[in-house]
Each structure stands twice: as structure tokens, then as C-alpha cells.
C-alpha positions in Angstrom: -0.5 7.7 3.5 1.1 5.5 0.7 -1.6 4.0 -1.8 -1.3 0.1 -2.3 -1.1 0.7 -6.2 2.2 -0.7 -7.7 3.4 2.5 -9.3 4.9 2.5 -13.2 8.9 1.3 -11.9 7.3 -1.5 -10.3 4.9 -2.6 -13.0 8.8 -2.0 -15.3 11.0 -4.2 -13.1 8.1 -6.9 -12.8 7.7 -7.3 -16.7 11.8 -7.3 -17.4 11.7 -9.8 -14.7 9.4 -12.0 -16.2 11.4 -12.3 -19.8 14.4 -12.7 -17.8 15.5 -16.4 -18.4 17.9 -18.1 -16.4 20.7 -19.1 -19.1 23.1 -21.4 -16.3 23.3 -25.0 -16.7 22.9 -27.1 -13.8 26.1 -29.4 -13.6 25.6 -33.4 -14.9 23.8 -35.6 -12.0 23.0 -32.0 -9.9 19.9 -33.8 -8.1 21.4 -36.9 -7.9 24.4 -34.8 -5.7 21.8 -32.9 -3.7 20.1 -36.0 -2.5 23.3 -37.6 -1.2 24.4 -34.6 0.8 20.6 -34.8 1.8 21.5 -38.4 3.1 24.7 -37.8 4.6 23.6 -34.9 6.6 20.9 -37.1 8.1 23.1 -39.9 9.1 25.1 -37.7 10.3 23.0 -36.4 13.0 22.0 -39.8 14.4 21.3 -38.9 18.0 24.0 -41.3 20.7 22.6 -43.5 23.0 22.4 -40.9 25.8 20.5 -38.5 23.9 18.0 -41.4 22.6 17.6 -42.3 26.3 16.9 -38.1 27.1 14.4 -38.2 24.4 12.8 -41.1 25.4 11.9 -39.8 28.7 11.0 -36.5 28.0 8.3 -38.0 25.7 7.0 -40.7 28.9 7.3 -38.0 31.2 5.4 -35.5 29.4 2.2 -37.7 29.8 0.7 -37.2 33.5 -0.7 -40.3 33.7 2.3 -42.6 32.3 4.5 -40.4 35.0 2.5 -40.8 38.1 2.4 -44.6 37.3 6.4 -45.1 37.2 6.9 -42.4 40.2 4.4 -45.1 42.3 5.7 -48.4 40.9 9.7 -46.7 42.1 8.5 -45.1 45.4 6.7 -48.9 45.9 9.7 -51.0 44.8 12.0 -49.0 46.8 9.6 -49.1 50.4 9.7 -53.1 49.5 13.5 -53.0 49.1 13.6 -50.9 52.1 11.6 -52.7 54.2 13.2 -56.5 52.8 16.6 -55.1 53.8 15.3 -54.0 57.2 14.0 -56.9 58.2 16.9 -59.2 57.7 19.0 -56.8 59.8 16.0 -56.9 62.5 16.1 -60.5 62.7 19.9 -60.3 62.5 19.7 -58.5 65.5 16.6 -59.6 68.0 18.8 -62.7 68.0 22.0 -61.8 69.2 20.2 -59.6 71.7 18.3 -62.9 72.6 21.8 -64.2 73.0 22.7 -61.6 75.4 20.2 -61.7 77.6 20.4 -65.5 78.8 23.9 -65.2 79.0 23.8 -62.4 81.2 20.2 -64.3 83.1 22.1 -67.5 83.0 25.9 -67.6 84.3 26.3 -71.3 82.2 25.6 -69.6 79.1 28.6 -67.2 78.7 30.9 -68.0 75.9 34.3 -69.6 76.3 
């Protein structure tokens, strides 16, 4: 089994690497450079509108609470608009059959 000691080559390379000093220059306005491609790399990856939208509901949705509330307001507007539209074509309806019937009771009735 290998011992955890750092043997004599180790305890070598680690003090030759400690009086090694770097002797490059970094170029004139280096961090100034770095920030900017910082800065364009983030503008860059603005998200479009569809993926803001995608985003936006994977965060509502991943709340229980928040999601049962707009799946009952949707399934409650769309019975309304459901039952609005019905109704019209009901009415629409029950009166021409009332039409119908007293022309066919009624001989006088039938149109022209």
C-alpha cells in the first residue's frame, strides 16, 4: 500500500517550483480587454422572445400552487366561452323550430 508521504522528487519539483517566477508581461490594457470580451459574450447570449417566454413558464409552472390556479382559471374561462357560444346557437335555433311548428299547425303561416 503506497504511504501518503511526499517522497524526496516531490519535495524537489515543489521547491524549484516555488522560485520559479513567471518572467511574461501581460500586454498594455490586458484586463481592460478581458472585461469587454466578458461583456460581449454576455450580450451576446441574450435569450429571444420565445425562449424568455419558455423560461418564463417553466418557472410558473414549476410552482404547484401557481399551476393549478391558471389550469382552473383556463378550464373555467373556456366552459364560459363554451357554454356563451352554445347558448346563442340554442336560442338561434328553438326559434326557427318555433317557426316551423306553426307553420306546419297553421296553413296561413307558410312563407311566400
Amino acid at each position: 500500500m503506497p504511504e501518503n508521504r511526499p517522497s524526496e522528487k516531490d519535495e524537489a519539483l515543489s521547491k524549484l517550483l516555488q522560485t520559479w517566477k513567471p518572467e511574461a508581461q501581460l500586454p498594455p490594457r490586458f484586463q481592460e480587454a478581458v472585461w469587454r470580451r466578458i461583456e460581449c459574450a454576455e450580450t451576446a447570449r441574450t435569450p429571444s422572445l420565445l425562449q424568455t417566454l419558455a423560461i418564463w413558464v417553466e418557472r410558473t409552472f414549476s410552482r404547484p400552487a401557481l399551476a393549478a390556479s391558471y389550469v382552473a382559471i383556463l378550464l373555467v374561462t373556456g366552459v364560459g366561452a363554451g357554454y356563451w357560444h352554445a347558448e346563442g346557437k340554442t336560442a338561434k335555433a328553438e326559434s326557427e323550430w318555433r317557426t316551423r311548428y306553426v307553420q306546419t299547425v297553421d296553413p296561413y303561416q307558410m312563407p311566400r
